[in-house]
Jmol script that loads the backbone (N, CA, C; Angstrom):
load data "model"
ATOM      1  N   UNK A   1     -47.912  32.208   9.779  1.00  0.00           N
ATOM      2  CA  UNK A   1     -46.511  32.599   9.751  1.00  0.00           C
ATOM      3  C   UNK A   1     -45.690  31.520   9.062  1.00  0.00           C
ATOM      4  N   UNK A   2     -44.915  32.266   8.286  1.00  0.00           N
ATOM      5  CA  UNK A   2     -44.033  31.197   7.700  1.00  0.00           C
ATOM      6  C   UNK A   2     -42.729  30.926   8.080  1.00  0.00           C
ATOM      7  N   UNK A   3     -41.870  30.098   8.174  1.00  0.00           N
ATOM      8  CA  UNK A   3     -40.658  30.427   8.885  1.00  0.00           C
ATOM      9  C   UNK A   3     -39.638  30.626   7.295  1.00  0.00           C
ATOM     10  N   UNK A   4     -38.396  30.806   7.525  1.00  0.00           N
ATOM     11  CA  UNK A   4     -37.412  31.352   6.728  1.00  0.00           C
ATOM     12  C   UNK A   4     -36.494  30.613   6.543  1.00  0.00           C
ATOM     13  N   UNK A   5     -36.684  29.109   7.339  1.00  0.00           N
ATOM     14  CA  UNK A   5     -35.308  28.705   7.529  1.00  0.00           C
ATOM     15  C   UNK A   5     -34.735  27.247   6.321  1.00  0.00           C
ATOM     16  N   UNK A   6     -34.148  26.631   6.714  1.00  0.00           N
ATOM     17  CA  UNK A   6     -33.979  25.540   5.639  1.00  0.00           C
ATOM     18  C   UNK A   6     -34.597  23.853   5.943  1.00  0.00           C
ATOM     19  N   UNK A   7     -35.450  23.964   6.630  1.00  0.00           N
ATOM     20  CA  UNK A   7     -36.300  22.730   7.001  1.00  0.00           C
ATOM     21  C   UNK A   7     -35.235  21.715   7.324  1.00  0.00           C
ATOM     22  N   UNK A   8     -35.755  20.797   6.944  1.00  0.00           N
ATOM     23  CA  UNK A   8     -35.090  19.245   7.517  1.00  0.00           C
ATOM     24  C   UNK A   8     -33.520  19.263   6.449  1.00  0.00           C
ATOM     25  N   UNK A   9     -33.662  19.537   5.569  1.00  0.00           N
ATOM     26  CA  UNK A   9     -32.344  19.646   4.376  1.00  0.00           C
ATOM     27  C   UNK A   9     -31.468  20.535   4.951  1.00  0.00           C
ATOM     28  N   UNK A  10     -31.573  21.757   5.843  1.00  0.00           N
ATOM     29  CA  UNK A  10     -30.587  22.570   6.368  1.00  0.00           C
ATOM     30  C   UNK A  10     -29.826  21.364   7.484  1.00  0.00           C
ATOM     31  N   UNK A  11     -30.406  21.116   8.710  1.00  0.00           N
ATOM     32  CA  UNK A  11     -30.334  20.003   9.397  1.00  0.00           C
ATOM     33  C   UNK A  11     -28.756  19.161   8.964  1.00  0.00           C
ATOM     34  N   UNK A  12     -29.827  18.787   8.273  1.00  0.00           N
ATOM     35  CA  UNK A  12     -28.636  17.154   6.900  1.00  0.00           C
ATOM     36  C   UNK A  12     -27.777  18.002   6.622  1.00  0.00           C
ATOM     37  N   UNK A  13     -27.571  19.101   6.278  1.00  0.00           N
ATOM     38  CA  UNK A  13     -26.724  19.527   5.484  1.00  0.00           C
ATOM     39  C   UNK A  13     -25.733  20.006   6.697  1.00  0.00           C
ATOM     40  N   UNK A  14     -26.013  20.275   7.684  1.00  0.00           N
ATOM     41  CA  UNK A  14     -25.240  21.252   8.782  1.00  0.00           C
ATOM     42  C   UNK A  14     -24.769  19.912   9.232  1.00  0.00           C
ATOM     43  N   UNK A  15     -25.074  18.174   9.409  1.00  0.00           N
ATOM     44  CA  UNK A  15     -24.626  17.624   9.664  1.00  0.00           C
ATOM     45  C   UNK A  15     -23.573  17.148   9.179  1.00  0.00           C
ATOM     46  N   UNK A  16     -23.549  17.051   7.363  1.00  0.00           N
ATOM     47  CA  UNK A  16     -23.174  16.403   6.743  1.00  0.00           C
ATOM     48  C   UNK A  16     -21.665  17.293   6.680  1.00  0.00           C
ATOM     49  N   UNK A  17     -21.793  18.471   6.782  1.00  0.00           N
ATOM     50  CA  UNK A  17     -20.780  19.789   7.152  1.00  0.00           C
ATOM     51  C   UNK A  17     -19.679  19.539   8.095  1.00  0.00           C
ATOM     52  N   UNK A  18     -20.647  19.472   9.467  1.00  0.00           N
ATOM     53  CA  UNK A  18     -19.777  18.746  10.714  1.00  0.00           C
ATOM     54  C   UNK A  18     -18.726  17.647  10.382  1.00  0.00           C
ATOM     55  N   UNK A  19     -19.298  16.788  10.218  1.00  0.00           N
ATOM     56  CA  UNK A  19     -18.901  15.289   9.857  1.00  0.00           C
ATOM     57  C   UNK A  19     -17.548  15.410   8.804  1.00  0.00           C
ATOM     58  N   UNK A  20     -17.819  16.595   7.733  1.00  0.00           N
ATOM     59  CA  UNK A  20     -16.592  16.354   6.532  1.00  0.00           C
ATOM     60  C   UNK A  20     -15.344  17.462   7.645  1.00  0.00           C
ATOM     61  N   UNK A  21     -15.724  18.454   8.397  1.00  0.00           N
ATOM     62  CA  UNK A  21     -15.167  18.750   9.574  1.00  0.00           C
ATOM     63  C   UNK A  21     -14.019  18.203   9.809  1.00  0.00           C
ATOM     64  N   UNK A  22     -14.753  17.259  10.572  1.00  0.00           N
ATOM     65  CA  UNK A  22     -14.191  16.494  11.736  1.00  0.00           C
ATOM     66  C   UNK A  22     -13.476  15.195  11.031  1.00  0.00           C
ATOM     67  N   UNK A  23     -13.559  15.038   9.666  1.00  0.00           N
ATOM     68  CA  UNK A  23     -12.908  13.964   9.103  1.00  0.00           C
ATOM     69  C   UNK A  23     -11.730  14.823   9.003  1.00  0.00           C
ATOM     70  N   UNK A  24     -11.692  15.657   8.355  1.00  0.00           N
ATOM     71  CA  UNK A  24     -10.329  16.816   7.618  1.00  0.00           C
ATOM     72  C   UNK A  24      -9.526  16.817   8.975  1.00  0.00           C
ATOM     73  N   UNK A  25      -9.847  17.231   9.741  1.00  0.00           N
ATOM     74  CA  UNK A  25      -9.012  17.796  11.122  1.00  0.00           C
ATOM     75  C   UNK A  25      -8.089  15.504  11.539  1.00  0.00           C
ATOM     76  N   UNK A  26      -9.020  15.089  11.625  1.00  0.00           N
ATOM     77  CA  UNK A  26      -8.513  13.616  11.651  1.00  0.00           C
ATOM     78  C   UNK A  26      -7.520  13.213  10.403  1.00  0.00           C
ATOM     79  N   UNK A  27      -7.864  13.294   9.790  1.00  0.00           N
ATOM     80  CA  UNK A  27      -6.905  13.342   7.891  1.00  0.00           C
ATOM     81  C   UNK A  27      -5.664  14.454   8.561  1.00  0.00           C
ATOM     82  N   UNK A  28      -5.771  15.362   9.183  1.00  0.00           N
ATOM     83  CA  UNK A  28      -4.253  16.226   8.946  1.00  0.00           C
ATOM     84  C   UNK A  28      -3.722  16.288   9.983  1.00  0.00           C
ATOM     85  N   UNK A  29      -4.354  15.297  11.326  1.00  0.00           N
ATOM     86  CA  UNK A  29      -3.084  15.100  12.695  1.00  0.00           C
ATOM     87  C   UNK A  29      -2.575  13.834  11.827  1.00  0.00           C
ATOM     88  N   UNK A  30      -3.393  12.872  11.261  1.00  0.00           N
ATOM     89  CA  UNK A  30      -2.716  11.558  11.044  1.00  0.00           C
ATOM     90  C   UNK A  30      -1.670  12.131   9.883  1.00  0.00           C
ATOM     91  N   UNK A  31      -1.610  12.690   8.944  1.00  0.00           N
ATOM     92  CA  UNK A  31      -0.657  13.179   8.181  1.00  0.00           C
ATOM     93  C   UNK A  31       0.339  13.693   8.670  1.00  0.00           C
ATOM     94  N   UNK A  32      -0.028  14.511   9.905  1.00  0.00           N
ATOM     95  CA  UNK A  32       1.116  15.203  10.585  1.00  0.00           C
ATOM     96  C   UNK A  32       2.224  14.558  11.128  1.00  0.00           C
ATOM     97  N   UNK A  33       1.180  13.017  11.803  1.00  0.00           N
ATOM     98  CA  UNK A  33       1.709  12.309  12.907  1.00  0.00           C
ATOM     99  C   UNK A  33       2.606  11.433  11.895  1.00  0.00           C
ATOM    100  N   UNK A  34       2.224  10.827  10.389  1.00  0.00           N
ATOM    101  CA  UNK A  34       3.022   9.893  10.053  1.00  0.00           C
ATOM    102  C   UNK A  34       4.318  10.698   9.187  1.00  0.00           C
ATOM    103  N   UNK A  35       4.410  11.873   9.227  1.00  0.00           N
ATOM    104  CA  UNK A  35       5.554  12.510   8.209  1.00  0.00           C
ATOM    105  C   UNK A  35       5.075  13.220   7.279  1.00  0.00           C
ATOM    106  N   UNK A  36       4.083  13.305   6.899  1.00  0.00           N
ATOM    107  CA  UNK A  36       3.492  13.790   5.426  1.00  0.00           C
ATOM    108  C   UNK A  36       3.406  12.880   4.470  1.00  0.00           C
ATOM    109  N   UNK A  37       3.467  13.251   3.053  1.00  0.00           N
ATOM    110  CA  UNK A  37       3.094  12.344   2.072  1.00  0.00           C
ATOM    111  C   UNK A  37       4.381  12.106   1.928  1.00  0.00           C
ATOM    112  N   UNK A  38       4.320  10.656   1.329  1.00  0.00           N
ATOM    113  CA  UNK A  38       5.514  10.327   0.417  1.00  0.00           C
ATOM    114  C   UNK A  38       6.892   9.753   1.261  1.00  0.00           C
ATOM    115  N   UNK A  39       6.395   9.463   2.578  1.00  0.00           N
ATOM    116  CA  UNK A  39       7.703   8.536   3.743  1.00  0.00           C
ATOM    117  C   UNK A  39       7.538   7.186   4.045  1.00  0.00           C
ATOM    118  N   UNK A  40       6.440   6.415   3.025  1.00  0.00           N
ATOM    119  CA  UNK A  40       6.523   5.512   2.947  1.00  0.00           C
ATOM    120  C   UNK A  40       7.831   4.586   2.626  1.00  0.00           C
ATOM    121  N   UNK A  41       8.322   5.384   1.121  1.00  0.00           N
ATOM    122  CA  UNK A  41       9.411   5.253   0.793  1.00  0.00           C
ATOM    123  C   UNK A  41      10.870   5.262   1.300  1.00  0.00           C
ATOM    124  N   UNK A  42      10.142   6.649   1.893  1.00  0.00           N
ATOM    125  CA  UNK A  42      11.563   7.285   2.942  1.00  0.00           C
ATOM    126  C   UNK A  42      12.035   6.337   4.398  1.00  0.00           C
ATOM    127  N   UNK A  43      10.666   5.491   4.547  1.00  0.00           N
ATOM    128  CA  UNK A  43      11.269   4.908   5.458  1.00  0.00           C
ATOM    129  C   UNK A  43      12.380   3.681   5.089  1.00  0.00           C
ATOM    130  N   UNK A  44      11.769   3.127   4.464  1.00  0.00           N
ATOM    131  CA  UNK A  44      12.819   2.107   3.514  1.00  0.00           C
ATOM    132  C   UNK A  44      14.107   2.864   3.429  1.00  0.00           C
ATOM    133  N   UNK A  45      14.393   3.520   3.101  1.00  0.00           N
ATOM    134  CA  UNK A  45      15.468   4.263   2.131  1.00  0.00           C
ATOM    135  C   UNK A  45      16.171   4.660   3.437  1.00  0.00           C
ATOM    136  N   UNK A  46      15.476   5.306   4.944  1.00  0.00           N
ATOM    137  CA  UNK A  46      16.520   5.700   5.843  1.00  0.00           C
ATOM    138  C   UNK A  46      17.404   4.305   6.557  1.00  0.00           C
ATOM    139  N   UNK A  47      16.014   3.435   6.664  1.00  0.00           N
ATOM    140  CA  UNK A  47      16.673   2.019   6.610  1.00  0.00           C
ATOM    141  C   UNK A  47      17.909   1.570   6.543  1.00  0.00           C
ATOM    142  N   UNK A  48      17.685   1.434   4.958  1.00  0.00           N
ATOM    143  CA  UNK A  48      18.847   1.046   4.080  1.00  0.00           C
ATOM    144  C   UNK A  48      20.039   2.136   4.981  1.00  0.00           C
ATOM    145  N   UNK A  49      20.146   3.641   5.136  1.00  0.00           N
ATOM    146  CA  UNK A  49      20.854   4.177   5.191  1.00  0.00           C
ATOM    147  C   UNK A  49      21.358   4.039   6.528  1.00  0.00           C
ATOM    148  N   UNK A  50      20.756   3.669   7.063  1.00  0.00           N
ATOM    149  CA  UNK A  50      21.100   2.795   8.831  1.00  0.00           C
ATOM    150  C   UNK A  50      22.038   1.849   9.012  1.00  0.00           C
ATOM    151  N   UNK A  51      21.459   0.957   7.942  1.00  0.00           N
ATOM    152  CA  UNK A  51      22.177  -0.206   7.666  1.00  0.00           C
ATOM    153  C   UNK A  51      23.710  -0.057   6.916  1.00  0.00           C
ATOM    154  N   UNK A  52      23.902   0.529   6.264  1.00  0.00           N
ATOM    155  CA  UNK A  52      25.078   1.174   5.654  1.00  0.00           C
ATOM    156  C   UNK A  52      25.869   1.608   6.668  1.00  0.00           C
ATOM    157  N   UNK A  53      25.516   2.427   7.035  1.00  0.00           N
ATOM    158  CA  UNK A  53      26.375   3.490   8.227  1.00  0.00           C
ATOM    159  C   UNK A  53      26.672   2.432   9.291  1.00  0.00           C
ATOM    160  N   UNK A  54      26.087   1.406   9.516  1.00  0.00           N
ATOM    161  CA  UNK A  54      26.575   0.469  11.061  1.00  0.00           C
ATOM    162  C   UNK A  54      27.410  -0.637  10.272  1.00  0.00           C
ATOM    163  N   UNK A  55      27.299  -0.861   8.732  1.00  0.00           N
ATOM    164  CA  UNK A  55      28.143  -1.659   7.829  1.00  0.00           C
ATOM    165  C   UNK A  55      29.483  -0.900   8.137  1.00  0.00           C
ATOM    166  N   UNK A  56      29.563   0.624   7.423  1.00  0.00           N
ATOM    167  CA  UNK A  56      30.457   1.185   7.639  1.00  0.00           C
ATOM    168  C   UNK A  56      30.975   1.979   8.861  1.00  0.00           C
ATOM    169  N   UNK A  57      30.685   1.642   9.666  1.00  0.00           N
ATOM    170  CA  UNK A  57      31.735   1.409  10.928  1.00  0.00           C
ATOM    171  C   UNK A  57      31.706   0.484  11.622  1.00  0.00           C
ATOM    172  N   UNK A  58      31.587  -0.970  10.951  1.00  0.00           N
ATOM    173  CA  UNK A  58      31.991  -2.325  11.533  1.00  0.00           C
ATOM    174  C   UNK A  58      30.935  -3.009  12.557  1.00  0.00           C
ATOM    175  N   UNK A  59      29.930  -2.171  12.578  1.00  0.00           N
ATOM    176  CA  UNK A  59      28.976  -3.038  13.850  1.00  0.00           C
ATOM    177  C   UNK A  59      28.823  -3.952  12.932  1.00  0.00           C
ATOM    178  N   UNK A  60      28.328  -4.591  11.653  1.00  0.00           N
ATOM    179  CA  UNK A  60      28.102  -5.454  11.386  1.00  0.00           C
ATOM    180  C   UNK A  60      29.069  -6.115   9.901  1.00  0.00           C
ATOM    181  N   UNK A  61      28.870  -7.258  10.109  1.00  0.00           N
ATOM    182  CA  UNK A  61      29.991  -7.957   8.908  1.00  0.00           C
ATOM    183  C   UNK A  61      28.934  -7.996   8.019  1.00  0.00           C
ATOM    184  N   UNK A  62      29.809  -7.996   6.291  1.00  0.00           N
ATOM    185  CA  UNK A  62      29.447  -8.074   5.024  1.00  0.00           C
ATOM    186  C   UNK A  62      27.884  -8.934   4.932  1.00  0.00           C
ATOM    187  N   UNK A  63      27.990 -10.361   5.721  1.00  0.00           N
ATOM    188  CA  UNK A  63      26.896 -11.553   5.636  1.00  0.00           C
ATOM    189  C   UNK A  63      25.893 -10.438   6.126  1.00  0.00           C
ATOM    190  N   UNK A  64      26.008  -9.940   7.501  1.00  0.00           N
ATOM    191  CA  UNK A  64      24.894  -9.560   8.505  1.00  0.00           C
ATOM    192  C   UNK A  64      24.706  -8.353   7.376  1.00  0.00           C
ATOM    193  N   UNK A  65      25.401  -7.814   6.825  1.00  0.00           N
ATOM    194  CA  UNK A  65      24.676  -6.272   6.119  1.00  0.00           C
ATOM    195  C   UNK A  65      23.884  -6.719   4.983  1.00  0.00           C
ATOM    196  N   UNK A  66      24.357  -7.953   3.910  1.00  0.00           N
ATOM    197  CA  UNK A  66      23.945  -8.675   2.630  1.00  0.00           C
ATOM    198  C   UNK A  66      21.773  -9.349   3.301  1.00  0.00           C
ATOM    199  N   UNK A  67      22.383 -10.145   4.380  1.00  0.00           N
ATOM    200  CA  UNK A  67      20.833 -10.580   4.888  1.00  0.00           C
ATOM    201  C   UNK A  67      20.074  -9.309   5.417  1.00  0.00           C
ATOM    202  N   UNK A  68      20.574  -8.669   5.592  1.00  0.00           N
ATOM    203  CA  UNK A  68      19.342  -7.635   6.186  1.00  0.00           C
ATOM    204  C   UNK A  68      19.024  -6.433   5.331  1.00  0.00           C
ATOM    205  N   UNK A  69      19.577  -6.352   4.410  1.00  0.00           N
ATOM    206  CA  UNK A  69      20.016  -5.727   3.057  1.00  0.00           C
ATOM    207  C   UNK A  69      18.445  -6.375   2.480  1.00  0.00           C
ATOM    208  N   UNK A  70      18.882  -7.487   2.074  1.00  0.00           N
ATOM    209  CA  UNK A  70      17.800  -8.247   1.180  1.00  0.00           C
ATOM    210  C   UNK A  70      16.225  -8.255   2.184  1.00  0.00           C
ATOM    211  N   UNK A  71      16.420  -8.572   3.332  1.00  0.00           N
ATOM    212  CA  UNK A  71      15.281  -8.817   3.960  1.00  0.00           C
ATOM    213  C   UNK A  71      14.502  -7.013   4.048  1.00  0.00           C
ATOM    214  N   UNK A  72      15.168  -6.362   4.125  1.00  0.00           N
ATOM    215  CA  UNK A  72      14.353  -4.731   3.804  1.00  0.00           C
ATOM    216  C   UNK A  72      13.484  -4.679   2.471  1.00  0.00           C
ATOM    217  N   UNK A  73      14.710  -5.019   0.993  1.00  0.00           N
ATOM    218  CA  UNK A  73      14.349  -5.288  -0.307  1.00  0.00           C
ATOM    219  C   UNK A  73      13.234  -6.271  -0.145  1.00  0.00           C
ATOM    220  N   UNK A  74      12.931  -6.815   0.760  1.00  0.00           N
ATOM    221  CA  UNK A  74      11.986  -8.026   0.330  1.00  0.00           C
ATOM    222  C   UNK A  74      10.125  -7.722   1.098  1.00  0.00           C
ATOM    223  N   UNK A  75      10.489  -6.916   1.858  1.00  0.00           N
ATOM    224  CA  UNK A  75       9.609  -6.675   2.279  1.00  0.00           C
ATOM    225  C   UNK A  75       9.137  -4.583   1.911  1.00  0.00           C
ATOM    226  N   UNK A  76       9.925  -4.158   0.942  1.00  0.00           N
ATOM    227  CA  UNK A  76       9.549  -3.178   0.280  1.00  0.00           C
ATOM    228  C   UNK A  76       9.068  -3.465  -0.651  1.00  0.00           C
ATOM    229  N   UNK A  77       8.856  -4.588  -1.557  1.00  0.00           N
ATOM    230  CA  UNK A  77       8.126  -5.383  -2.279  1.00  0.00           C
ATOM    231  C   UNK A  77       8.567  -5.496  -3.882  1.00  0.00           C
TER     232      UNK A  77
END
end "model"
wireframe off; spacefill off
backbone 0.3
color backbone group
């Protein structure tokens, strides 16, 4: 009797299946969880827009908005 099936290569292959699986599903909570593509930027940028808005309504003076201004710029690279 012969069997029909895909020997040791079906195996590997049903593993190798699983595995790209279970990476994808890990790849699209972490995508989910950090914003999607492209908020790397956005985080900087809401930042900045934080910083503005507490400039402009006085929580912080010109110096405190100028240093923390630059220290965002400096570490967005």
């Amino acid at each position: 009797m012969m069997g029909g099936g895909y020997g040791l290569l079906g195996g590997v292959m049903m593993l190798v299946f699983w595995v790209a699986v279970i990476a994808l599903i890990v790849y699209g909570i972490r995508w989910f969880n950090d914003g999607g593509p492209g908020t790397g930027a956005g985080r900087r940028s809401d930042a900045l827009d934080i910083l503005r808005d507490r400039f402009a309504r006085g929580e912080i003076d010109e110096d405190e908005f100028k240093r923390r201004k630059a220290a965002l710029e400096a570490r967005a690279g």
